[in-house]
matplotlib code that plots the C-alpha trace (Angstrom):
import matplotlib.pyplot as plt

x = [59.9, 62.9, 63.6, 62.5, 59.2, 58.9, 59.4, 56.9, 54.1, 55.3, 54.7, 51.4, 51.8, 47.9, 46.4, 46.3, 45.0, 46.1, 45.3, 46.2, 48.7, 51.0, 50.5, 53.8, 55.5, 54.0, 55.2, 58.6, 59.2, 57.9, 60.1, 63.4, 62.9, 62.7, 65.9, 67.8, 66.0, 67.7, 71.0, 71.2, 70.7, 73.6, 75.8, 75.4, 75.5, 71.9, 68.8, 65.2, 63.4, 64.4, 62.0, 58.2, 55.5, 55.0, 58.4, 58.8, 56.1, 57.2, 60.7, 59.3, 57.8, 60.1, 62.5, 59.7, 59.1, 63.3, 63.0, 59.4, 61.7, 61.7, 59.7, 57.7, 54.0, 53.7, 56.3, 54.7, 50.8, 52.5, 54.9, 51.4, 49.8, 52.8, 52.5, 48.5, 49.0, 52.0, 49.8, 46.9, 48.5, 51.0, 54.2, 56.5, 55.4, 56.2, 59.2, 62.6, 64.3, 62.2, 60.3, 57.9, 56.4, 56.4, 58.0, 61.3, 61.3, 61.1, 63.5, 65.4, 64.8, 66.4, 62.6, 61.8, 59.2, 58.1, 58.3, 56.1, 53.4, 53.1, 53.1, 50.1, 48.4, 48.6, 47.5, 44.9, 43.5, 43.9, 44.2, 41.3, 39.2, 40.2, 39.4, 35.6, 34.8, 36.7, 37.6, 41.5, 42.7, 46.1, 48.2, 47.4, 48.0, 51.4, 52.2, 51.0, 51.6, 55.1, 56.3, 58.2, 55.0, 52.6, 55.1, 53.7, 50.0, 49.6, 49.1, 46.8, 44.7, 44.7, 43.4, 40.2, 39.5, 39.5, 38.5, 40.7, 42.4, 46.2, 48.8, 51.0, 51.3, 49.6, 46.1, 47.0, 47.2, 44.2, 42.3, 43.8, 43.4, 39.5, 38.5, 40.0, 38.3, 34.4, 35.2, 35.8, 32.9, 30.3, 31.5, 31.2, 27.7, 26.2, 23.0, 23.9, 25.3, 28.8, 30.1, 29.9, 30.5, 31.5, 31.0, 33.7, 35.9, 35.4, 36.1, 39.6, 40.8, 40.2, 41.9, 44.9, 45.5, 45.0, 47.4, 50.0, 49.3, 50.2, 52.3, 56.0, 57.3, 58.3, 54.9, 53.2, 54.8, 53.5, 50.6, 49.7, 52.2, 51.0, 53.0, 56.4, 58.4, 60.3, 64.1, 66.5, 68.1, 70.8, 73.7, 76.7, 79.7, 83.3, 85.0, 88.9, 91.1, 94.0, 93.7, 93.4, 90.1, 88.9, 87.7, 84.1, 81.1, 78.2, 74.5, 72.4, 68.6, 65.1, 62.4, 58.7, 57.0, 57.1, 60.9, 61.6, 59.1, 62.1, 64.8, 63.6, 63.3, 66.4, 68.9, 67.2, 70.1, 72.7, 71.4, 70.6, 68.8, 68.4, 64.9, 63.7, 60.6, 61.2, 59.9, 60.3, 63.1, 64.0, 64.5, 67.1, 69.4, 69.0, 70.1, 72.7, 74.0, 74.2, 75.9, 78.5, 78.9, 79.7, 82.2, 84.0]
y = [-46.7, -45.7, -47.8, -45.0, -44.8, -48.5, -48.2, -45.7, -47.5, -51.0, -49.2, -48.2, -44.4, -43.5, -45.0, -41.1, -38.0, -35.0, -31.5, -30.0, -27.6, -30.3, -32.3, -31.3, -31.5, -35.3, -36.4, -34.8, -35.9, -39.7, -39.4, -38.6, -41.1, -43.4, -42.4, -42.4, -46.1, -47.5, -45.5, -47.3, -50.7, -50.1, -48.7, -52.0, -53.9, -55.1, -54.8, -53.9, -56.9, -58.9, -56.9, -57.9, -55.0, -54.1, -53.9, -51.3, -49.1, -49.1, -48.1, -45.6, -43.9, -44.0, -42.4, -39.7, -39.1, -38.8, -36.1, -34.1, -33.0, -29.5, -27.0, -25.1, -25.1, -26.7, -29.8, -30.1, -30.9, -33.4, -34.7, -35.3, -36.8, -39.2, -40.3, -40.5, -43.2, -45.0, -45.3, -46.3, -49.3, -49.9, -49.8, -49.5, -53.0, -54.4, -52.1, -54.8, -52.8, -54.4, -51.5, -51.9, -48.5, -45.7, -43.2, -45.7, -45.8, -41.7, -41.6, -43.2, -40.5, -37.5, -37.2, -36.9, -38.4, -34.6, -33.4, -36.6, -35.5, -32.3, -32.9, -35.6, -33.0, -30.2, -31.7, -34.2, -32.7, -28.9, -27.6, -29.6, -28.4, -24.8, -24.7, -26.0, -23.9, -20.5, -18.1, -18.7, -21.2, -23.4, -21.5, -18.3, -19.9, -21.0, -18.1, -15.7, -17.2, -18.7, -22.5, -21.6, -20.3, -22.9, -25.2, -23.6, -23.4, -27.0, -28.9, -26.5, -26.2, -30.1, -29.9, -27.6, -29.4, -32.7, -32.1, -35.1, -34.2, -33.5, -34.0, -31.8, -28.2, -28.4, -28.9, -26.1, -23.9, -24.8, -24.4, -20.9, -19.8, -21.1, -19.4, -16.2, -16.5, -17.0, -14.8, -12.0, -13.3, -13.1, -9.7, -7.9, -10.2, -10.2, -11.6, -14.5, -17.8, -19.1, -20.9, -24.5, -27.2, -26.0, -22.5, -22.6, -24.8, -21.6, -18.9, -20.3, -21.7, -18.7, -16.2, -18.8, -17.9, -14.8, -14.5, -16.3, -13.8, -10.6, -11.7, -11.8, -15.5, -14.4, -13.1, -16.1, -17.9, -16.0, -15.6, -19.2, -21.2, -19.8, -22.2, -22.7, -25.9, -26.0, -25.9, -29.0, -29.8, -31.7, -33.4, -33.6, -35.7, -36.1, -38.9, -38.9, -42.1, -41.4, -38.1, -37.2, -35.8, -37.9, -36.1, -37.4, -36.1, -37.9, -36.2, -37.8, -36.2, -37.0, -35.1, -34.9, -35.9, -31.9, -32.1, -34.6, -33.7, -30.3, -32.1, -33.8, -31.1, -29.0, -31.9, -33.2, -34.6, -34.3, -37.4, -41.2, -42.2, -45.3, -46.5, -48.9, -49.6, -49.4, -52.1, -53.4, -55.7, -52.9, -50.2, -52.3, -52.9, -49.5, -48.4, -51.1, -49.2, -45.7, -47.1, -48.8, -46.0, -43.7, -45.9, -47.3]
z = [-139.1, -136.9, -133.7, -131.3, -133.0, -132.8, -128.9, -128.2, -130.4, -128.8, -125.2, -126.2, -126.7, -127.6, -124.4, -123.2, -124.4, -123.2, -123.4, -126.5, -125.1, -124.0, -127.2, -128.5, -125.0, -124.6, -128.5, -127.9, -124.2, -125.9, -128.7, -126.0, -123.8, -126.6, -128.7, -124.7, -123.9, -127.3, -126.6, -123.4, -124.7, -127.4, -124.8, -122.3, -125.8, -125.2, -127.2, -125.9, -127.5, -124.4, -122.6, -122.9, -124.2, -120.8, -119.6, -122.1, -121.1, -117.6, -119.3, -121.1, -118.6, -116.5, -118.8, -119.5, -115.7, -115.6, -118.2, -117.1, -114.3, -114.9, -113.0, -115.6, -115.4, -118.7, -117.1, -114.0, -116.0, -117.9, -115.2, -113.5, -116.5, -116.4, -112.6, -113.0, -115.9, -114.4, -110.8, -112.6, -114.4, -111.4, -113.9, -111.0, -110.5, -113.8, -114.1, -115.0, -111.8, -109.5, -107.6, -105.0, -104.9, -107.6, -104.6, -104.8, -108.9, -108.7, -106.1, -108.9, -111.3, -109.1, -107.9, -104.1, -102.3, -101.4, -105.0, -106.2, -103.5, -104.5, -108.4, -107.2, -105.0, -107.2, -110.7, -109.2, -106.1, -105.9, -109.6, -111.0, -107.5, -108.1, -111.4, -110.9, -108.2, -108.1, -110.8, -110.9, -112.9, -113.0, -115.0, -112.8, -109.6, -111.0, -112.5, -109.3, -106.1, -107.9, -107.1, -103.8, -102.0, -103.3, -101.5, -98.7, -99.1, -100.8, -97.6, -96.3, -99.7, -99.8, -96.1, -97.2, -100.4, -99.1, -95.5, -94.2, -90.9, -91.1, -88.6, -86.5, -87.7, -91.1, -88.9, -86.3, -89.1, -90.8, -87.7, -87.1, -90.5, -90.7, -87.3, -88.2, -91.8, -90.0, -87.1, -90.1, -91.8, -89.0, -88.0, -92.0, -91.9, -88.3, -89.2, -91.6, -90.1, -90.1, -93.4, -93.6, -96.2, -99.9, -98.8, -96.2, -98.9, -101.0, -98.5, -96.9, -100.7, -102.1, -99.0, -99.2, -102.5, -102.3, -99.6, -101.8, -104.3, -102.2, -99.2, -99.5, -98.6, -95.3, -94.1, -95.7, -93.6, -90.4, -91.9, -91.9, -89.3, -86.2, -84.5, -86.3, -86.2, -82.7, -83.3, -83.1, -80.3, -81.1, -78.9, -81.1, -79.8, -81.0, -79.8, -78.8, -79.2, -76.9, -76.0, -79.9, -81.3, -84.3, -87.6, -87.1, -85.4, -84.1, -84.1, -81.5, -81.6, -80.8, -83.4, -84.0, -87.4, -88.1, -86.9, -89.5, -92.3, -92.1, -91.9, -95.2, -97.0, -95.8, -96.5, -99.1, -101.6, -99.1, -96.6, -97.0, -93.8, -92.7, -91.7, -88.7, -87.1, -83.5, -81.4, -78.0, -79.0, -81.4, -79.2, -77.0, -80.0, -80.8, -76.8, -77.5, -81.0, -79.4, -76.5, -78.5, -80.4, -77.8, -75.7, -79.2]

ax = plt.figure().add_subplot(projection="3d")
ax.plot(x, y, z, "-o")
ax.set_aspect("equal")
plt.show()
């Protein structure tokens, strides 16, 4: 038995079925992160039997999350397969790096917190929904509306699936997109009553992915922002040091959730912010930090 199949049975590789269209993705993606795990301990001059069984699960699927991150339809099932099992047993937890949260351990992996939502939204909310109770199914959402404009309507299909309220923009839109739905409704069918419930679920899924279907990206978008993220308004200030400009800038800027939830995604892999909970007590040694920043 070669080591990298002794690392995949060790991690306990039939705890999951999966369909059997990704069988051969799952074995091969199993059998790579294996063969890169032991790599890795020959390269630090290490060997994996210093980690415990479960250690080397939460390795393994790790790795496997690090190499499911390609944006096929056929990656992102299994990529979800791969985040359902390692949520469900908390192997971020037990993982020898220490994480507290699977979001930091995909971080890890090139993985953004964004990306990790939607590959959770879209294989365990809004493909299995669709599936059950329209006529499309995953593939031909994929394959139809296209990755960049799912991007778009995955908050607002999460929204009419699960009914919870969103925040900011994403519930605007909903609203708008609802009331023009049952106004349309009531007016092709004046005697029947306004959809509620499943009904409604059905109606505004179905037109959202139909509109993904048909609409360029840019008319999506007006389609279903009615009320587009307000611009930044930044105050940039350079410094001088006598008399002589110095080669930094400093962006000063106050943003709304929908602000930042932007920002995220425009800069993502080109910024590293740093987090802090503002407080009373916080918010003076915050004034105190800007201040000394501007008067050096």
């Amino acid at each position: 038995m070669s080591e990298e199949n002794a690392i995949v049975q060790l991690a306990g590789s039939n705890v999951m079925t999966v369909e059997e269209t990704m069988d051969t993705m799952w074995a091969s993606l199993q059998k790579s992160a294996a063969h890169n795990l032991q790599q890795a301990a020959v390269d630090q001059g290490g060997v994996l039997t210093e980690f415990s069984a479960i250690e080397l699960r939460a390795l393994l699927y790790t790795e496997m999350l690090n190499l499911s991150k390609g944006l096929g339809f056929a990656e992102l099932m299994v990529q979800g397969r791969i985040v359902e099992t390692m949520e469900r047993e908390s192997l971020h937890s037990v993982h020898p790096g220490g994480y507290t949260t699977l979001d930091e351990l995909a971080q890890d992996q090139g993985i953004s917190i964004s990306e990790l939502s939607q590959v959770r939204d879209l294989t365990q909310v809004i493909f299995p929904w669709v599936e059950t109770h329209l006529t499309h199914t995953a593939s031909y959402m994929w394959n139809e509306v296209g990755k960049s404009k799912l991007r778009e309507l995955v908050p607002l299909l999460k929204r009419t699936i699960t009914g919870v309220v969103a925040r900011g923009t994403v519930e605007t839109s909903y609203q708008a997109v609802t009331n023009d739905l049952i106004a349309t409704f009531l007016v092709a069918n004046p005697r029947a009553e306004a959809p509620t419930g499943e009904a409604l679920q059905i109606l505004v899924a179905d037109q959202l992915i139909d509109h993904g279907v048909t609409l360029t990206n840019a008319n999506l978008r007006q389609t279903i922002r009615p009320d587009r993220t307000p611009s930044l308004e930044p105050v940039i200030v350079r410094r001088f040091t006598n008399g002589q400009a110095e080669s930094q800038l400093y962006v000063l800027m106050q943003v709304s959730d929908d602000q930042m939830t932007m920002l995220e995604r425009r800069l993502h892999g080109h910024w590293d912010p740093v987090r802090t909970t503002a407080s009373n007590e916080g918010d003076v040694k915050t004034i105190r930090m800007v201040r000394q920043l501007l008067e050096g």
